[in-house]
C-alpha beads as a LAMMPS data file, in Angstrom:
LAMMPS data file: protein, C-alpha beads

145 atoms
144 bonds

1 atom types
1 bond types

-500.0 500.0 xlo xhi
-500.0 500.0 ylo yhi
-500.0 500.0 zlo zhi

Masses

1 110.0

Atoms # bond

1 1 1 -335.880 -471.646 -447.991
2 1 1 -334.959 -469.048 -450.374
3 1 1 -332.502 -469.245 -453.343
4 1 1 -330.063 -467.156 -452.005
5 1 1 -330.004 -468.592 -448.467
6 1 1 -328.812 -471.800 -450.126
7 1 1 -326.271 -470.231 -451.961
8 1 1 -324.809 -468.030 -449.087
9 1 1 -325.363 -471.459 -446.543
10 1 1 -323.170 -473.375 -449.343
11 1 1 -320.508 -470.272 -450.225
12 1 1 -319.629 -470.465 -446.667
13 1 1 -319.313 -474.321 -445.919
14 1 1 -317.251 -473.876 -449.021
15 1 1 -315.140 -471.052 -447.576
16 1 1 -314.390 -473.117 -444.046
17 1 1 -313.314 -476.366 -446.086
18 1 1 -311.131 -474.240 -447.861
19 1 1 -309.893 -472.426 -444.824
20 1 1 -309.118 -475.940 -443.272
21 1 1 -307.356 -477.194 -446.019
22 1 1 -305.078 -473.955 -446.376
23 1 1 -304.247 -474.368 -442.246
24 1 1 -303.590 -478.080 -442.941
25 1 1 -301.146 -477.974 -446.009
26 1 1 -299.795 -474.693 -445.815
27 1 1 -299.757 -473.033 -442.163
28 1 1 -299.564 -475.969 -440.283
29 1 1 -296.768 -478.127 -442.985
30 1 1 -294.363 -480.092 -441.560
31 1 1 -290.550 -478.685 -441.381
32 1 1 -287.241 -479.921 -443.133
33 1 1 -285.354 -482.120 -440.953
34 1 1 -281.996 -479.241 -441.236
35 1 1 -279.947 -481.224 -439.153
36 1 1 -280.092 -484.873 -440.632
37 1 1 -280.480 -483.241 -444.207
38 1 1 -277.431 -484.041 -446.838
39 1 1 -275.387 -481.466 -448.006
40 1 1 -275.357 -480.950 -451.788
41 1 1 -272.052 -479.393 -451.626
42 1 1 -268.752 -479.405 -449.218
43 1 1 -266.592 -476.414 -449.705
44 1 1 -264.656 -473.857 -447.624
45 1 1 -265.877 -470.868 -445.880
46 1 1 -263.659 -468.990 -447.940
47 1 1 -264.461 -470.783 -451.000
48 1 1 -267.732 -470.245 -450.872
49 1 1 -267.533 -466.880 -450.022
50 1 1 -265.531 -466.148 -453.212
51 1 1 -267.659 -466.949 -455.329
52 1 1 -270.215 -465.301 -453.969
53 1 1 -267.874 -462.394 -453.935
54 1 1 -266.928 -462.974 -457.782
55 1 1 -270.284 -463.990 -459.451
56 1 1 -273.039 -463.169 -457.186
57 1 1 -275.268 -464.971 -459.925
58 1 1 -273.658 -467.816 -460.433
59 1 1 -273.109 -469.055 -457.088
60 1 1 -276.622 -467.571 -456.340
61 1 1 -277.954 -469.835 -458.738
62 1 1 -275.733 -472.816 -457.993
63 1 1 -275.876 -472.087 -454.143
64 1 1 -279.209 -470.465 -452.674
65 1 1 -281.956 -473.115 -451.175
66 1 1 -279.347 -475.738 -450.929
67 1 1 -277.725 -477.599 -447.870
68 1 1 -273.940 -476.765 -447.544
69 1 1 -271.166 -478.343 -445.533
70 1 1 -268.680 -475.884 -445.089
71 1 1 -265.428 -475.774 -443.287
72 1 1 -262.918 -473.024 -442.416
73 1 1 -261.177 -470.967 -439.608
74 1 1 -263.692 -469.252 -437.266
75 1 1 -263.582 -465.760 -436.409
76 1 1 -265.747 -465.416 -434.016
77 1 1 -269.402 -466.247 -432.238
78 1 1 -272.450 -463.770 -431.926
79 1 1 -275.386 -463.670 -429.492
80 1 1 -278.457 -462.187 -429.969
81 1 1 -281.216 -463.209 -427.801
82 1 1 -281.593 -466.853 -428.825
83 1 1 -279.841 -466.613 -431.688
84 1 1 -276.057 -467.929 -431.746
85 1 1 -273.785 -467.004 -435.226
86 1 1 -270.649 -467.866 -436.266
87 1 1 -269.185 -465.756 -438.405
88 1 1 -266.039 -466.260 -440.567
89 1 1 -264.424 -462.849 -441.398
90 1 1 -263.069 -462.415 -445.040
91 1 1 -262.866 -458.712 -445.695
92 1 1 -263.352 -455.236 -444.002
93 1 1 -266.087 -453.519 -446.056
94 1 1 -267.738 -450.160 -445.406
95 1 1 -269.709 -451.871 -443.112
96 1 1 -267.441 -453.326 -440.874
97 1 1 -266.692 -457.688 -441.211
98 1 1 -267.624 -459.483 -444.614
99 1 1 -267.813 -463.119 -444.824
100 1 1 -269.989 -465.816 -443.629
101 1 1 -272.884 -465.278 -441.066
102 1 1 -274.445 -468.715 -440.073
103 1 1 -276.996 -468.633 -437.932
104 1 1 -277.197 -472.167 -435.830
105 1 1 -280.279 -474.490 -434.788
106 1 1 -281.218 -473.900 -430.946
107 1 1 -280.042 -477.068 -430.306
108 1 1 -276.759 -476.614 -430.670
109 1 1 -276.652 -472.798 -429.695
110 1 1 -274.980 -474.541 -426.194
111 1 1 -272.310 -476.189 -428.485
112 1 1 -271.761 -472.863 -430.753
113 1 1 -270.951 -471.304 -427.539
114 1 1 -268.158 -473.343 -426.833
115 1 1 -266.220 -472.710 -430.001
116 1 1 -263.411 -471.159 -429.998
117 1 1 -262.067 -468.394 -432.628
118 1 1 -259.255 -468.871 -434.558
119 1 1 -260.147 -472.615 -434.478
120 1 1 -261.369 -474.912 -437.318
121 1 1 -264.860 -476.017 -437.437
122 1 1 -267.249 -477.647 -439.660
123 1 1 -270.651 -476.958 -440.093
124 1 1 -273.799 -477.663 -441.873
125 1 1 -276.536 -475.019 -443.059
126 1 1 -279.299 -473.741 -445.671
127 1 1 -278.333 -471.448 -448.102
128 1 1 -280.260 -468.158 -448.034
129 1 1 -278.114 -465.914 -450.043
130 1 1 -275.251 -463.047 -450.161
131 1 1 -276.532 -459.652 -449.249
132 1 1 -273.289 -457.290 -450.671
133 1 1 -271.655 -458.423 -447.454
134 1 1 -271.964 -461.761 -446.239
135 1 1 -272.889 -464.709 -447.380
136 1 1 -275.720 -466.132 -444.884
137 1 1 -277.054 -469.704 -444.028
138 1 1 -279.327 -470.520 -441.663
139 1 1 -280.208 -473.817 -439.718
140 1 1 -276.689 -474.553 -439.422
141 1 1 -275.464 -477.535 -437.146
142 1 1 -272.217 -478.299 -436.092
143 1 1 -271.158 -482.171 -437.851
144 1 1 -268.179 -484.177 -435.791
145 1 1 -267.752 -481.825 -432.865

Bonds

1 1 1 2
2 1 2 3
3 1 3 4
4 1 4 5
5 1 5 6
6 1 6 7
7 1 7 8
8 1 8 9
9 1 9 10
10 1 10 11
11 1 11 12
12 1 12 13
13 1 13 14
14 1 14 15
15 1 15 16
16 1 16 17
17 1 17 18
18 1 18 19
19 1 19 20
20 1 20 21
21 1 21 22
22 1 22 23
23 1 23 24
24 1 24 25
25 1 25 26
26 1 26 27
27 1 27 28
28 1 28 29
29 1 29 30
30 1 30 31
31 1 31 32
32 1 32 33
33 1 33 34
34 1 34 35
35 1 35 36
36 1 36 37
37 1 37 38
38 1 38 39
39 1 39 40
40 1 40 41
41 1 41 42
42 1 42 43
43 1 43 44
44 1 44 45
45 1 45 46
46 1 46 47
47 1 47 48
48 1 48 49
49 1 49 50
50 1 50 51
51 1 51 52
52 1 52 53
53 1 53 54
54 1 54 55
55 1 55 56
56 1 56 57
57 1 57 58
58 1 58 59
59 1 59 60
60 1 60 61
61 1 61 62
62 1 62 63
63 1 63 64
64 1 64 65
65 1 65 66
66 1 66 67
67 1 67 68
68 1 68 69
69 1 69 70
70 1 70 71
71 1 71 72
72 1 72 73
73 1 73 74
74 1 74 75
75 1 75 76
76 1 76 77
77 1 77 78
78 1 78 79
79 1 79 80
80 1 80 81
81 1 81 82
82 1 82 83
83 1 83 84
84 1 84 85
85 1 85 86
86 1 86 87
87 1 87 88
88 1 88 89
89 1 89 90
90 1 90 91
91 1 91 92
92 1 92 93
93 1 93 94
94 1 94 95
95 1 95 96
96 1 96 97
97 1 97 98
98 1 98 99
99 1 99 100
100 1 100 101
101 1 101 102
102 1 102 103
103 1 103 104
104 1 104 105
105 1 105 106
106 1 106 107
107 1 107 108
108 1 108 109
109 1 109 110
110 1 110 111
111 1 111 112
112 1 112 113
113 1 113 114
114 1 114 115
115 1 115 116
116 1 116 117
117 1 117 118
118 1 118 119
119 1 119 120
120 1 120 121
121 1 121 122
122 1 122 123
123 1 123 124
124 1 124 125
125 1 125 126
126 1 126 127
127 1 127 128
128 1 128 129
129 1 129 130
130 1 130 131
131 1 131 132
132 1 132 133
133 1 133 134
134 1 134 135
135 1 135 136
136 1 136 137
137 1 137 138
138 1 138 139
139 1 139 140
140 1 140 141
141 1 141 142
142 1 142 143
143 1 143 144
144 1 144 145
């Protein structure tokens, strides 16, 4: 067999182990457990929301990638195909409603539903951020309801 069958035969047993590998830790890698996760920090909606509001770096770097338990006064729920929201209002921007945007777990979109504005809730999410208007976590689940 010629020298550079052997090398193209090995480049590509090579390039299917690596393949495999890459499907195996990366692709196919197992999900945080979002709901059974402990928060890092308990604050208020609106707490949490001011400091976003006041230092955007700060509370971005304190903040963002972490599990917070939040509490506050809801202002109302949002459907969007499968997705449930509740969202706390703060301000009226440009924009329309600033606040908090968190976007809940399927398995509780049945439970979201079911809240009721104006009414105190608690609830448990990743931080992703503050885009100039709202502060947004995803994954959320509802604790104690």
């Amino acid at each position: 067999m010629k020298t550079w069958i052997k090398i193209l035969l090995g480049l590509v047993v090579v390039g299917i182990i690596a393949l495999l590998l890459v499907y195996k830790f990366v692709y196919n890698k197992q999900h945080p457990d979002y709901e059974n996760l402990e928060p890092a920090f308990t604050v208020t909606a609106q707490d949490l929301y001011q400091a976003y509001k006041t230092n955007k770096e700060a509370a971005s770097a304190k903040y963002n990638g972490k599990i917070i338990a939040l509490t506050g006064k809801l202002s109302k729920m949002e459907t969007a195909d499968s997705l449930v929201t509740a969202v706390f209002v703060f301000n009226q921007g440009d924009f329309g409603d600033e606040g908090l945007r968190c976007t809940m777990l399927k398995k509780f979109n049945d439970a979201a539903d079911k809240l009721q504005p104006d009414g105190e809730v608690k609830l448990k999410g990743y931080c992703t951020g503050y885009n100039e208007t709202d502060v947004v976590l995803e994954k959320c689940s509802i604790i104690n309801q």
